[in-house]
VEXGULO-970096 format. One record per atom (N, C-alpha, C, O): residue in one letter; z, x negated, y negated. Coordinates in steps of 0.1 Angstrom, whole numbers, plus 5000, padded with zeros to 4 digits. Layout:
N
AZXY...
This chain:
230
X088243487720X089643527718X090443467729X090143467741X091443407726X092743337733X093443467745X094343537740X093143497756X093743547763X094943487774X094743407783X095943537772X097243487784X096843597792X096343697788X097243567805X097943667814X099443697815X100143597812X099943787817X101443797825X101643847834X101243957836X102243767844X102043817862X103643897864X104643817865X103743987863X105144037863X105544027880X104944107887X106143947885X106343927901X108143937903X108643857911X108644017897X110044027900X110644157905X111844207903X109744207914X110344337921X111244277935X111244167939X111744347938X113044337953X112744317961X113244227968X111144407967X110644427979X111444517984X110644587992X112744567984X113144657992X112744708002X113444698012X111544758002X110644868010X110344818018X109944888027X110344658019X109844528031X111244538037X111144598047X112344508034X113544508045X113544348047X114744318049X112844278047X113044138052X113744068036X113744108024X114343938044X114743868032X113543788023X113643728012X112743798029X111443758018X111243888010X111044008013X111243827998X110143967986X109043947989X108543847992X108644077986X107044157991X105944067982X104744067983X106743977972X105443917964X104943737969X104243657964X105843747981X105743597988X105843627998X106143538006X105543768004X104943758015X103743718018X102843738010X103743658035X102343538036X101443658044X101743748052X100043608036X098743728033X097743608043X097543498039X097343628052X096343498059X096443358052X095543288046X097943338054X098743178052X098943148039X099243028037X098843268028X099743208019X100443298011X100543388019X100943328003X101543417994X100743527987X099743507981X101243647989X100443767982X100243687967X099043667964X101143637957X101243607946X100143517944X099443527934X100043437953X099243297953X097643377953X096643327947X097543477959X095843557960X096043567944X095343507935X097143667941X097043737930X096243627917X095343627910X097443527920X096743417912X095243357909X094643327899X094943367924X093443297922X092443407919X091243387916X092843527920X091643617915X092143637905X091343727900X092943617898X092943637879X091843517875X090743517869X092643397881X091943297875X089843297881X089143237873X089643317887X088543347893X087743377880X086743317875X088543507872X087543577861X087143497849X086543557840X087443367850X087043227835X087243337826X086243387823X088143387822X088343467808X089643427806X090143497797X090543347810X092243337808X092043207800X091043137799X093243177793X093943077786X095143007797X095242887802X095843117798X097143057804X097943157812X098143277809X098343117818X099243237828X100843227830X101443127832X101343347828X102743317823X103343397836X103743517834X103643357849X104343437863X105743457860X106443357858X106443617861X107743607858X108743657873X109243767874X108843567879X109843607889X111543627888X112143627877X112243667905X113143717896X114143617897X114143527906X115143617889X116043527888X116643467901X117143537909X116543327903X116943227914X115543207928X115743137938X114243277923X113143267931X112243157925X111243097929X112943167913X111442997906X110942917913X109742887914X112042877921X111142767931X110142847940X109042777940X110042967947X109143017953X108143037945X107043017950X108243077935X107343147930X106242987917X105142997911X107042877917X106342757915X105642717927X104442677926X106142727936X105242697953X104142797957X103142777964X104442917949X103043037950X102042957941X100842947945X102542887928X101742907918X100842747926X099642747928X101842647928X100742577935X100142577946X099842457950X099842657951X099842707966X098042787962X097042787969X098142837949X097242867946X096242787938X095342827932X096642697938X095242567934X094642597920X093642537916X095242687914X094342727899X094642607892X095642537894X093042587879X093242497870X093342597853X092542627844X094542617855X094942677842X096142677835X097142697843X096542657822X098142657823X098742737825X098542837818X099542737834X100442837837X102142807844X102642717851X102642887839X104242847841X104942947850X104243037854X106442957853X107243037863X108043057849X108342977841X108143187847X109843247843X110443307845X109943407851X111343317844X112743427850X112343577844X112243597832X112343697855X112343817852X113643877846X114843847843X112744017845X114044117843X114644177857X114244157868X115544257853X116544367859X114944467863X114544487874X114344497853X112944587855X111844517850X112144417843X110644547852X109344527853X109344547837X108744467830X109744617834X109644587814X110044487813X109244397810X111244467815X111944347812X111244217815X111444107808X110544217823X109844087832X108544067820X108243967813X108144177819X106544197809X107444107794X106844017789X108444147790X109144137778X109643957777X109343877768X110243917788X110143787790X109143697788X109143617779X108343707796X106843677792X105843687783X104843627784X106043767773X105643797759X106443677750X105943627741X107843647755X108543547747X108243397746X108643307740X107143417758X106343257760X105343237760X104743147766X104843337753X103243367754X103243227737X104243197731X102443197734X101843127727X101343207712X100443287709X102343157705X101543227691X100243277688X099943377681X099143187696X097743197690X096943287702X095643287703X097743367709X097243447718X096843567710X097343617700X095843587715X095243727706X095243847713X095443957708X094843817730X095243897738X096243887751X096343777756X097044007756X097543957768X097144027773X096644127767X097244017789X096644077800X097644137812X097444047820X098344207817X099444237825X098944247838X097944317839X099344197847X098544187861X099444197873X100044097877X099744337878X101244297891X101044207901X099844187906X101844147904X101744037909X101744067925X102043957931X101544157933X101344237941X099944287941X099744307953X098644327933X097544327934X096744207939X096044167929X096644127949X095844017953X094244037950X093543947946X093844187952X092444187951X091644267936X090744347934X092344197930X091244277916X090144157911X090344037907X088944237912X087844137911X087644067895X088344107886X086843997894X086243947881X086144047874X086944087866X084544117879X084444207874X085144287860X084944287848X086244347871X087344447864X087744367853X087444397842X088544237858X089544147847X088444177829X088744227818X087244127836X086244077824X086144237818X086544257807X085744317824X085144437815X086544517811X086444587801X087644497816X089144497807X089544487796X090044557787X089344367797X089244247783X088144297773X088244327761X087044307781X086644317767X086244477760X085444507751X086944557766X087044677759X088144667751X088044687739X089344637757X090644557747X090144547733X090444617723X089044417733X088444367722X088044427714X087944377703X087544577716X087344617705X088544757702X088444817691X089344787712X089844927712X091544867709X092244937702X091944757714X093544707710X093744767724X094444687729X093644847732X094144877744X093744877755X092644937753X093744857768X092644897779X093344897788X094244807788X093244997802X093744947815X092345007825X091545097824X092744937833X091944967846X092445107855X093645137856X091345187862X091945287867X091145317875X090245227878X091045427881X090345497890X090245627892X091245687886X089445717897X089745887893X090245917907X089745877917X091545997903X092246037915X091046137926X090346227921X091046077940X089946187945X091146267959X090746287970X092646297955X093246397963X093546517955X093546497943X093746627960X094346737956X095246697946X096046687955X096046667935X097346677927X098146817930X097346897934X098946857929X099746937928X101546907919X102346827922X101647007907X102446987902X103847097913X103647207918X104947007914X106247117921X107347067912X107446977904X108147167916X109347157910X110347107918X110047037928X111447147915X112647107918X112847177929X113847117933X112747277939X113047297951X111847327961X111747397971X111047247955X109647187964X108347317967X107647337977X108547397954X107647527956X106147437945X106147347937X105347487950X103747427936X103847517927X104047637929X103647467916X103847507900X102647587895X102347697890X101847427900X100147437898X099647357906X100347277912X098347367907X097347287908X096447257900X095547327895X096647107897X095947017882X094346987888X093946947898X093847017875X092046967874X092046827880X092746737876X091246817891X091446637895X090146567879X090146447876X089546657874X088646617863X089046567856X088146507850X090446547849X090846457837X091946367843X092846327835X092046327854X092846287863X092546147869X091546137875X093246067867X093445937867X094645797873X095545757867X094245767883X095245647889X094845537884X093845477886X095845497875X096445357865X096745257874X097645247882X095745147870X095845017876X096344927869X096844967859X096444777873X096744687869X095144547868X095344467877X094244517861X095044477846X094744567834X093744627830X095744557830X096044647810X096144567802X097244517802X095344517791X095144437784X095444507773X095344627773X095944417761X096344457751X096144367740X095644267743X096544377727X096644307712X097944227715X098944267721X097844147713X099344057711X100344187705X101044267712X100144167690X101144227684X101044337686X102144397683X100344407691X100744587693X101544567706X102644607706X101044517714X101844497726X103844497726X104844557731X103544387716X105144297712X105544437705X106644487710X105044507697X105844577688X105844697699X106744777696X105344737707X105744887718X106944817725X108044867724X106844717729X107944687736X109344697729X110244767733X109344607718X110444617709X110444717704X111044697694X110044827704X110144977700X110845077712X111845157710X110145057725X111345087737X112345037735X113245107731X112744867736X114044857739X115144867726X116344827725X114444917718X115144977704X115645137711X116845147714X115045217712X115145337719X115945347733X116545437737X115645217738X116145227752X115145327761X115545417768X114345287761X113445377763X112745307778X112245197775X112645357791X111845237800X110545347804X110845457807X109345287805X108645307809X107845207824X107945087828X107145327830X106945277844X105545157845X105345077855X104745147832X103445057824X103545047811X104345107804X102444937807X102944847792X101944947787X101944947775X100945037795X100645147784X101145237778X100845287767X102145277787X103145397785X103745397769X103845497761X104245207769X104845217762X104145207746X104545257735X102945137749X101945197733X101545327730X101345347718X101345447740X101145527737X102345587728X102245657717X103645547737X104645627727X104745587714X105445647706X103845467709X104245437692X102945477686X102845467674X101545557697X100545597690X099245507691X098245507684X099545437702X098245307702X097245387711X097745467719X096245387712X094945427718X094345357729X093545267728X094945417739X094745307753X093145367756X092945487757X092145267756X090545337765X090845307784X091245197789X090745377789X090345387803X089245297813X088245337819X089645197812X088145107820X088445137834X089545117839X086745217844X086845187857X087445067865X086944957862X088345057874X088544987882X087845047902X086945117906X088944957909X088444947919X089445037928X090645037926X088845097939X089445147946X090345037963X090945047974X089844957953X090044797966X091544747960X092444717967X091744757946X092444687939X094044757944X094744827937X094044727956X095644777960X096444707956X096244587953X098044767956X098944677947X099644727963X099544837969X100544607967X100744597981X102544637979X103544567976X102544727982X104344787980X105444817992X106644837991X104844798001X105344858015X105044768025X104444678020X105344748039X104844728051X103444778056X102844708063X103044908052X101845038055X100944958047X099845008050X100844858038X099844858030X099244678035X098244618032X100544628046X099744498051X098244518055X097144478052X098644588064X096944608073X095844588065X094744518065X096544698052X094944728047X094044628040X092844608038X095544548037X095344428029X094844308037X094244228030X094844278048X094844208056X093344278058X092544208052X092844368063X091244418063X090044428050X088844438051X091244398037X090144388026X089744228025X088744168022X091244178029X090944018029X089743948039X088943858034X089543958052X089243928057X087744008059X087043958069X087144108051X085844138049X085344078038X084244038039X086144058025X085543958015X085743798020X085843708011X085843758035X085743638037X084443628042X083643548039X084243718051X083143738056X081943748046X080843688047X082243828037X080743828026X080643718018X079743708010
């Protein structure tokens, strides 16, 4: 089966404060994006890679894409206003004969083969799949003036990762079903579930950080430099 990726890389950074975005910031000399890149490609399960940065960053985010040495096709496109929107872009250039696509934040540098491959091919048979992990803190539901509601089973309880693989067309038709509704969701699962699609849950990694902050360099910077070592 014809699998694309889509690297949705059009967030602000905000939370960095600097005029560089968090997805080109330099990770032991080169771009978070540019890791992100070579461990998609690492997994020999891609076709082609579709990176959507955000409007007026193409050129950085073409200098990630060669920065990362992959031998695969892959192109820069212009994001959205939101991370739907970026996913939705990139579905518009995805290749007719794609059977699957693969959604990958472009801010996770460390998701292994592994993961990518046993993603995909649950996809293959289920039309849906994302990677995850079982939440291991306390949850606690509160309300609006910060009292606890409840305390939730951590047993059915689950932190949603990045990659979520999907059907081409179930994919295309959730999307165009949100922005019929106007509807945004925070993942490209969210938005199949709302039309009824049956997402399976594949283990992921508890390594597979998606790097959002300043707080999250270090750690990133300590997972990199022990898988150099091994």
């Amino acid at each position: 089966m014809i699998v694309t990726a889509i690297v949705p890389a059009g967030g602000a950074g905000i939370r960095f404060g600097g005029a560089v975005k968090k997805q080109f910031i330099a990770l032991n000399g080169l771009p978070i994006l540019s890791h992100t890149l070579r461990a998609l490609a690492a997994s020999d399960a891609l076709a082609a890679i579709i990176i959507a940065v955000p409007a007026g960053e193409e050129p950085r985010g073409r200098e990630a894409l060669e920065l990362a040495g992959i031998d695969l096709e892959a192109e820069v496109v212009q994001g959205g206003q939101t991370r739907q929107e970026s996913v939705y872009n990139g579905l518009q250039r995805a290749t007719t004969a794609t059977d699957l696509v693969l959604i990958h934040d472009g801010v996770r540098p460390f998701v292994s083969r592994e993961v990518v491959r046993s993603t995909i091919e649950v996809a293959k048979g289920t039309g849906a799949a994302v990677a995850a992990v079982p939440v291991v803190d306390t949850i606690k539901r509160v309300d609006s003036d910060g009292f606890v509601v409840e305390t939730l089973s951590r047993g059915q309880l689950w932190s949603i990762q990045t990659p979520q693989v999907f059907r081409y067309e179930l994919l295309l038709q959730a999307h165009r079903a949100g922005r019929e509704h106007g509807v945004v969701a925070t993942d490209d699962a969210a938005l199949v579930e709302r039309i009824g699609g049956p997402v399976k849950v594949v283990r992921g990694s508890y390594e597979n950080l998606k790097i959002t902050s300043e707080e999250d360099v270090p750690l990133a910077d300590l997972i990199l430099k022990r898988r150099m070592v091994t």
